[in-house]
C-alpha positions as CSV (number, residue, x, y, z in Angstrom):
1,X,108.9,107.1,109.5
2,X,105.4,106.9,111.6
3,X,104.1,103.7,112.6
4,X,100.9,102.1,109.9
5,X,98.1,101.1,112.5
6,X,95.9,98.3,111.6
7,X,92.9,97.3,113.3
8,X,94.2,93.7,114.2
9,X,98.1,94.5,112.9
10,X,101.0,96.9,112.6
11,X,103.9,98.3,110.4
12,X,106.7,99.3,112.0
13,X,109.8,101.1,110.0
14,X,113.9,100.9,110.7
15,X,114.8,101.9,114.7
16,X,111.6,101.8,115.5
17,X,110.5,98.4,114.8
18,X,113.1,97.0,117.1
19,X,111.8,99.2,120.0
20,X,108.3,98.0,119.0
21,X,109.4,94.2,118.9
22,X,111.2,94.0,122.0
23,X,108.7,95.6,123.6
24,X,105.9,93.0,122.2
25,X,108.5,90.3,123.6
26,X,108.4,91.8,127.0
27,X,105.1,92.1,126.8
28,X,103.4,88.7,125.3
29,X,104.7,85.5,127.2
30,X,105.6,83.2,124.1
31,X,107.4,80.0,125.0
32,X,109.9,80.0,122.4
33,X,110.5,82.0,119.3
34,X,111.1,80.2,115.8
35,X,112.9,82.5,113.6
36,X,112.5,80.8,109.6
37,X,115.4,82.4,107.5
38,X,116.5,81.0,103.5
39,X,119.8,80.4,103.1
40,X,120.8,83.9,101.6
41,X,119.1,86.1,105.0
42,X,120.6,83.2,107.0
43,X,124.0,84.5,106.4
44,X,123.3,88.2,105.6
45,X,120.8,88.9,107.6
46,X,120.0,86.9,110.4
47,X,123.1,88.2,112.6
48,X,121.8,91.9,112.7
49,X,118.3,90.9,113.4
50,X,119.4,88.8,116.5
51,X,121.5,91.8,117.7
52,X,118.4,93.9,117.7
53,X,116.2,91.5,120.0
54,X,116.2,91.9,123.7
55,X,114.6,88.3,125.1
56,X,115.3,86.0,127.6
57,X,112.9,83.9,125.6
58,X,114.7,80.8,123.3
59,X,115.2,81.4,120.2
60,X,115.6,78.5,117.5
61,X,116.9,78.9,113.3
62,X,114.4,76.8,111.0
63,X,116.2,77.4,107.5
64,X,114.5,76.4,104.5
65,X,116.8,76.8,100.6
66,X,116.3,80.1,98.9
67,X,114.5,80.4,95.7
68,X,110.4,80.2,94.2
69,X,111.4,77.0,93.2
70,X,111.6,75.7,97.4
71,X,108.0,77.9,97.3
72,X,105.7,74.5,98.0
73,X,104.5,72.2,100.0
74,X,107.3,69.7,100.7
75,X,108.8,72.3,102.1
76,X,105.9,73.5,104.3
77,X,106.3,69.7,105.6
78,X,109.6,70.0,106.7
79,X,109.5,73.1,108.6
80,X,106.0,71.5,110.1
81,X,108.5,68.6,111.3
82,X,111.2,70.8,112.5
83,X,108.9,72.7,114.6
84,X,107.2,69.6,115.9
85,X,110.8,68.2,116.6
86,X,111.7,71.5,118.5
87,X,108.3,71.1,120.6
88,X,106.8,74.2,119.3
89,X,103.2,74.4,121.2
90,X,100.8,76.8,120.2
91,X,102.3,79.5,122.7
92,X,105.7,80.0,120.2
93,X,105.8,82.7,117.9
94,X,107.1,82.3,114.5
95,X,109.4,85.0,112.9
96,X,109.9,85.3,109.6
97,X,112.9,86.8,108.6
98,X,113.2,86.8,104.2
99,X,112.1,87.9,101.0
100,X,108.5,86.9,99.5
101,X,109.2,83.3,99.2
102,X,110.3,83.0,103.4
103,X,107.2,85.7,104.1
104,X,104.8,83.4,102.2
105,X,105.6,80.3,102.9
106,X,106.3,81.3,106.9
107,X,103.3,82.9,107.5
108,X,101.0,80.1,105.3
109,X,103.2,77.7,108.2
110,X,102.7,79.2,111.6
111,X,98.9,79.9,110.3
112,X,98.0,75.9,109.9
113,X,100.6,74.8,112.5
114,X,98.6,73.5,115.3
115,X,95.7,75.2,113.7
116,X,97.5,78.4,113.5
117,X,100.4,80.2,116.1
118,X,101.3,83.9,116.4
119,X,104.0,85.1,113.9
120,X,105.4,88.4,112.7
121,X,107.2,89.5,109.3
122,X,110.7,90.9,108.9
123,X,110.7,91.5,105.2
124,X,114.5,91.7,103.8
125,X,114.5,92.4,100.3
126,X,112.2,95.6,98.7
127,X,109.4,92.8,96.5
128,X,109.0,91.6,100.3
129,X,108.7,95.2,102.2
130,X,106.5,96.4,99.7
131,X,104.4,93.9,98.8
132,X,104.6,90.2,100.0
133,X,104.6,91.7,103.4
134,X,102.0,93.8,103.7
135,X,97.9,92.5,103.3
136,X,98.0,89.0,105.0
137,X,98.1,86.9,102.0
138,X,100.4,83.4,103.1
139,X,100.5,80.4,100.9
140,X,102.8,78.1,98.4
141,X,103.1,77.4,94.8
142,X,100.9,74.7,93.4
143,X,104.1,73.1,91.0
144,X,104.6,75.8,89.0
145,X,101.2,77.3,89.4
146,X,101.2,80.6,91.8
147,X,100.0,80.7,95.0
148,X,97.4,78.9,94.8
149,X,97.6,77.6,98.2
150,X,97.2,80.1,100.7
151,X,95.3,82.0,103.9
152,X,94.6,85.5,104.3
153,X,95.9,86.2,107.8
154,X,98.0,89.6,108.8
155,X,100.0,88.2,111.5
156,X,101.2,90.2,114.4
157,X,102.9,93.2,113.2
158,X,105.5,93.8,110.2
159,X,109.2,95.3,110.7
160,X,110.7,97.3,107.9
161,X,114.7,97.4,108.3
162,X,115.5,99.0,105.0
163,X,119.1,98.5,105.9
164,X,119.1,95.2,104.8
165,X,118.4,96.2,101.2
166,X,122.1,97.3,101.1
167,X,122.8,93.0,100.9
168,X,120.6,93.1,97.6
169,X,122.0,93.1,94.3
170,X,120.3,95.5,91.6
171,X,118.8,92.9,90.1
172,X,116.7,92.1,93.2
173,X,115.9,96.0,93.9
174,X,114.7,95.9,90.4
175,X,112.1,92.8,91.2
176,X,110.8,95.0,94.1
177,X,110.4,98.2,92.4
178,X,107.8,96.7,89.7
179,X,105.7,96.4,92.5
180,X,106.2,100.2,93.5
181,X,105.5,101.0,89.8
182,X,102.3,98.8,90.1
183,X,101.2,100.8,93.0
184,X,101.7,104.1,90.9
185,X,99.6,102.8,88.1
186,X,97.0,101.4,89.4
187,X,96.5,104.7,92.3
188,X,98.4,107.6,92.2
189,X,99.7,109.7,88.9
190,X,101.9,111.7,91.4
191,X,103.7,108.8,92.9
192,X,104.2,107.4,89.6
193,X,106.0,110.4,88.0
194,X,108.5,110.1,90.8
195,X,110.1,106.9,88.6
196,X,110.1,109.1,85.5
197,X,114.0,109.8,86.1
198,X,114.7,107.4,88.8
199,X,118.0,105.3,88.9
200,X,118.7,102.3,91.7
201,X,121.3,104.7,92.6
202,X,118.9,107.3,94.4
203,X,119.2,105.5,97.5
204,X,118.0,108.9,99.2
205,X,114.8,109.1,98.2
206,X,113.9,105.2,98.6
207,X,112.9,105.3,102.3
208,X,110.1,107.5,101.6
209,X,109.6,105.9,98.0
210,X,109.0,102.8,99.7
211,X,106.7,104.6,103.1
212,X,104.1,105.4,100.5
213,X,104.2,102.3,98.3
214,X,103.8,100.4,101.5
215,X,100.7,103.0,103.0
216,X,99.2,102.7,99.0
217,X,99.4,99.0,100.2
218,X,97.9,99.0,103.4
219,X,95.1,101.4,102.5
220,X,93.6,99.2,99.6
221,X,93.9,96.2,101.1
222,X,92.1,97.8,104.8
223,X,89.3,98.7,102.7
224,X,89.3,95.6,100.9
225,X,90.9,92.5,103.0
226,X,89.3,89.1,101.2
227,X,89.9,91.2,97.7
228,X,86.2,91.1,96.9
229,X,86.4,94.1,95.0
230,X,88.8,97.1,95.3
231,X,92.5,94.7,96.1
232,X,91.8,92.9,92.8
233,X,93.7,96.2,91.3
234,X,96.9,94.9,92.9
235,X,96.7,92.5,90.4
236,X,97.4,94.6,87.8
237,X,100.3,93.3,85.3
238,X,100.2,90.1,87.4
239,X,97.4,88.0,85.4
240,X,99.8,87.5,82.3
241,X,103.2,88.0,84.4
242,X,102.4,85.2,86.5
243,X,101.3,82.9,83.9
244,X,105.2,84.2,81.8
245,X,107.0,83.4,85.4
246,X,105.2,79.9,85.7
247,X,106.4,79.5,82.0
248,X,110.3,80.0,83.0
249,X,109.7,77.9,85.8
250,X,108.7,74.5,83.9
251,X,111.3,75.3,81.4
252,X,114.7,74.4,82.7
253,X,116.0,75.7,79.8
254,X,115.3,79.3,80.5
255,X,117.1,81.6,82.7
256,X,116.0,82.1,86.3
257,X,113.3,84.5,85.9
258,X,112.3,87.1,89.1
259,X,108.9,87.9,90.0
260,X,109.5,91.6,89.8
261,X,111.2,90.9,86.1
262,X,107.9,88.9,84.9
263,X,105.9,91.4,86.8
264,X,107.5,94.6,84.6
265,X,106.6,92.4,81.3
266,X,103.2,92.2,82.3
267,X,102.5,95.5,83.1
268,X,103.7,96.2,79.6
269,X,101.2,93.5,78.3
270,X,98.5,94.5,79.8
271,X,98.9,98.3,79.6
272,X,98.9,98.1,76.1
273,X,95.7,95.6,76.3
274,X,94.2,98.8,78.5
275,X,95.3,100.9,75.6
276,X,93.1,98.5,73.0
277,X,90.3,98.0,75.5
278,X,90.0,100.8,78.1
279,X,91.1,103.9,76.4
280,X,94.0,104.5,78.1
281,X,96.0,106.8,76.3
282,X,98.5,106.5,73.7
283,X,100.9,108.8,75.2
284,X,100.6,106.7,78.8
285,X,101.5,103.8,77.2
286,X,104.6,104.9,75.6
287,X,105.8,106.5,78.8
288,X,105.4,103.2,80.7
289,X,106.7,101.6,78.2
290,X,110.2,104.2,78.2
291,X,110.2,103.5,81.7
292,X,109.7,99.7,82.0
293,X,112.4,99.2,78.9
294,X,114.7,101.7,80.4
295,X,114.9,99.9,83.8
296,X,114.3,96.2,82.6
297,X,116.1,93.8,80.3
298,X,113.8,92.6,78.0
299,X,112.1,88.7,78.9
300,X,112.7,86.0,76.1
301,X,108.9,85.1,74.7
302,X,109.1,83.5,71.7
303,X,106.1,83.4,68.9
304,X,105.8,79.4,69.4
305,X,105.6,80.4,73.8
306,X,102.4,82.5,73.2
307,X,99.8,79.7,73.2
308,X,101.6,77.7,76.2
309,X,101.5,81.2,78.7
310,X,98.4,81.7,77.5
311,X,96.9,78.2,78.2
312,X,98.3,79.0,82.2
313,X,96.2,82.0,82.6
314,X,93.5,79.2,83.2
315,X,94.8,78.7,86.5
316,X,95.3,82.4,87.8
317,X,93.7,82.8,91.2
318,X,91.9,86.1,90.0
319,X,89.7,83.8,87.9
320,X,86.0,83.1,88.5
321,X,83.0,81.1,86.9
322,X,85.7,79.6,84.3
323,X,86.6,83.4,82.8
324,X,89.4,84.7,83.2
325,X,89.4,88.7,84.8
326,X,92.3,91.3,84.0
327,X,93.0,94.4,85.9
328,X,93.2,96.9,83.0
329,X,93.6,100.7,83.4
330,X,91.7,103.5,81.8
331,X,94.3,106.3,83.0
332,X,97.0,106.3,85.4
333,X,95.5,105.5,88.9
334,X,92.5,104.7,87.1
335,X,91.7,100.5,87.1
336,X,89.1,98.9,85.6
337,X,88.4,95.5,87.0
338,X,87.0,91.8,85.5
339,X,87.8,92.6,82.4
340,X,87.7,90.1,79.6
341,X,90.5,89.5,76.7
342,X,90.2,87.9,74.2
343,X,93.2,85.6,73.2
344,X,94.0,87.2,69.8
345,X,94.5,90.3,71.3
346,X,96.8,89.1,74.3
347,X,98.8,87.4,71.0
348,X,98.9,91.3,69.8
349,X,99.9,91.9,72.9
350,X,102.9,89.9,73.4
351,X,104.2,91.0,69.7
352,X,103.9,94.7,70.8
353,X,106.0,93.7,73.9
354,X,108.8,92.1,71.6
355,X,108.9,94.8,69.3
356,X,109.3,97.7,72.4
357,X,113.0,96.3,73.2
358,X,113.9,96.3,69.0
């Protein structure tokens, strides 16, 4: 797969991203080389990545627990402290080597440590190669409000080893393929009808799958980097599936919930408040909805849990001048941005998206 130049970054993809790096290693002096793994890519991952890098340079582990719920500040602390400890200067280079949660956090890290050091992404799981990755935004949960504190900064370059997606279970493929079914929606009918009668089990087809969801990536947010206008679409199904994933995490009585699982509820939701509001068709929405219910077990919202999610969307980044602003879409590949709802209809909403899985 070819290279994705950036003006001030790049994307490199499987055998060639280790050729890239090494050669970035030899080429850039860096003093030492902090490589920040979770607990899961520690063991699974970590060992293949350090057989692929040709330095003389030293290279130290800074492992943080996996999970949103480690997502925060407290944690940004101690990874501040180990770095300090370690006498990290402004000349190291921070590697991070994870999922979202160790792409975020990482990058949010090595941008205010010492008022910001080089680092690079090595994205391990698909929600991470397609999406966390890719567009510069770091940051941490606020509690169990979303990223609401962050930078946008790109980094130095991203790898792509889609090898490591064979340590996944399907249940973490599923969490990144939401976001590849975003991309469809949101820009390109053709891409999207490649999921019609796709299966986890096409493993064949998912390099290049997930080539174009990363360039469908990377071209909005170059034309848009600060999302002042055109990146707001890859918010789409995320205004009401964040505020359901911040609901399952203050209630410890609820399963763990996955971003890409909250994420696939959401585009529900809100393409069938695009169906209400934007015209999008009838016939749309009941193909995403086959689809969605097809690959995705259904998410437990109760009647009495309407009001409570709804109250959260108060704090969803997208938000502006106290209203809050949903990505609807008027066809496939079609968005419409800063759209209002009222709440009755998102109520309407969430009883359409119980009565899909009946």
């Amino acid at each position: 797969m070819t290279s994705i130049q950036a003006d001030n970054y790049s994307i490199h993809f499987n055998a060639e991203a280790y050729k890239h790096l090494n050669s970035y290693l030899n080429t850039v002096k860096f003093s030492k080389i902090f490589v920040i793994v979770d607990s899961n890519t520690h063991d699974y991952c970590l060992p293949k990545f350090l057989a692929n890098v040709e330095t003389e340079v030293t290279i130290e582990i800074i492992e943080i627990e996996a999970g949103e719920i480690h997502k925060n500040i407290e944690t940004c602390v101690g990874v501040w402290e180990a770095l300090a400890e370690l006498d990290a200067d402004r000349k190291a280079l921070i590697i991070n080597l994870g999922g979202g949660v160790v792409t975020d956090l990482g990058g949010f890290v090595a941008c205010t440590y010492k008022r910001g050091i080089s680092y690079l992404n090595v994205p391990t799981s698909l929600l991470a190669m397609v999406d966390a990755s890719v567009g510069g935004k770091t940051g941490v949960d606020l509690g169990v409000l979303k990223n609401q504190v962050g930078v946008i900064n790109s980094g130095e370059m991203v790898l792509i080893d889609t090898s490591f997606l064979q340590t996944l279970p399907d249940i973490q493929m599923l969490s990144g393929l939401a976001e590849m079914l975003k991309h469809g929606l949101i820009y390109s009918r053709n891409y999207w009808n490649k999921f019609n009668d796709w299966t986890l089990k096409n493993f064949d087809e998912l390099d290049a799958l997930i080539y174009e969801s990363v360039q469908i990536k990377y071209d909005i947010v170059t034309e848009d980097p600060f999302e002042n206008d055109r990146r707001k679409s890859l918010n789409f199904g995320h205004t009401l599936g964040h505020a359901v994933e911040s609901f399952y995490l203050t209630n410890p009585s609820k399963r763990e919930l996955l971003h890409g699982e909250a994420i696939a509820a959401g585009i529900i939701l809100e393409c069938f408040i695009s169906y209400k509001l934007a015209e999008f068709s009838k016939k749309d929405l009941d193909e995403v909805v086959s689809i969605i219910t097809r690959l995705y077990q259904k998410v437990e919202i109760n009647s009495n849990e309407y009001n409570p999610i709804i109250e959260l969307l108060k704090h969803d980044k997208k938000n502006s001048y106290g209203n809050i602003n949903f990505v609807l879409l008027e066809n496939i590949g079609s968005p419409k941005l800063d759209c209002k709802v009222e709440n009755n209809l998102i109520v309407e909403a969430f009883d359409f998206y119980n009565n899909c899985y009946k």
